[in-house]
C-alpha positions in Angstrom: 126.9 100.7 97.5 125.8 101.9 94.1 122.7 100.1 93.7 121.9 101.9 90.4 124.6 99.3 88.7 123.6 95.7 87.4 125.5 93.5 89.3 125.4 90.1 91.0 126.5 91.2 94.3 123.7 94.2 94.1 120.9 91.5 93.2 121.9 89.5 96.2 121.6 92.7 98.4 118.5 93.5 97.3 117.0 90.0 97.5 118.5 89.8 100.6 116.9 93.3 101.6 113.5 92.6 100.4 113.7 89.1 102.1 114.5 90.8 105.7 111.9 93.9 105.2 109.1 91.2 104.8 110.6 88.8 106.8 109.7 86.0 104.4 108.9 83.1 106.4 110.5 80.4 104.0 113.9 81.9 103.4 115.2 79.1 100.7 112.2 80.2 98.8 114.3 83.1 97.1 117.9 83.3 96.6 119.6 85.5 94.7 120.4 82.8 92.5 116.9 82.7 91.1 117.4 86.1 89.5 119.5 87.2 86.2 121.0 90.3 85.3 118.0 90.5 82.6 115.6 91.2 85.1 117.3 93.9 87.4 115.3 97.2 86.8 112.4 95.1 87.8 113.8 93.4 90.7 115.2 97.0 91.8 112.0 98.6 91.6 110.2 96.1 93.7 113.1 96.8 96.2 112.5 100.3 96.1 108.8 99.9 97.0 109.4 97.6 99.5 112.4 99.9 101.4 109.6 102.5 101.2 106.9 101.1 103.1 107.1 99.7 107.1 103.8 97.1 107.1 102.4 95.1 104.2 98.9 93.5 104.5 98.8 89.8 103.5 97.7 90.9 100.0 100.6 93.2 99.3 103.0 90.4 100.5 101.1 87.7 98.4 101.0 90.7 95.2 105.2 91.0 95.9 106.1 87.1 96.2 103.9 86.6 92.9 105.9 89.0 91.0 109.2 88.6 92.4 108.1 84.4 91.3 107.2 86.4 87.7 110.8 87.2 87.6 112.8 84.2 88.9 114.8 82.1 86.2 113.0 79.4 84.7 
């Protein structure tokens, strides 16, 4: 999978991905729906920090669900 590419199937992987490394609690919180194409470099760089690290403290995970809410459709 070439995640360098703006695509809808490659936002729903890495929602998906960033959803299962923090093992988000309330999973209907973010879909991949809530994301558009406009917003991809961002959404695949907060993917790339999150595939890079194995623990978050509680800040970190509260700092990554404000700014993955920053980027959801309004």
């Amino acid at each position: 999978m070439d995640l360098s590419k703006n695509s809808a199937e490659n936002v729903e992987y890495i929602v998906e991905a960033i959803k299962e490394r923090l093992k988000v609690m309330n999973i209907g919180a973010i879909k991949s729906a809530h994301f558009n194409a406009e917003m991809y470099e961002e959404l695949f760089e907060i993917y790339e920090m999150v595939m890079k690290k194995n623990n978050f403290s509680p800040s970190e995970m509260q700092a990554i669900a404000e700014e993955l809410g920053k980027l959801r459709n309004q």
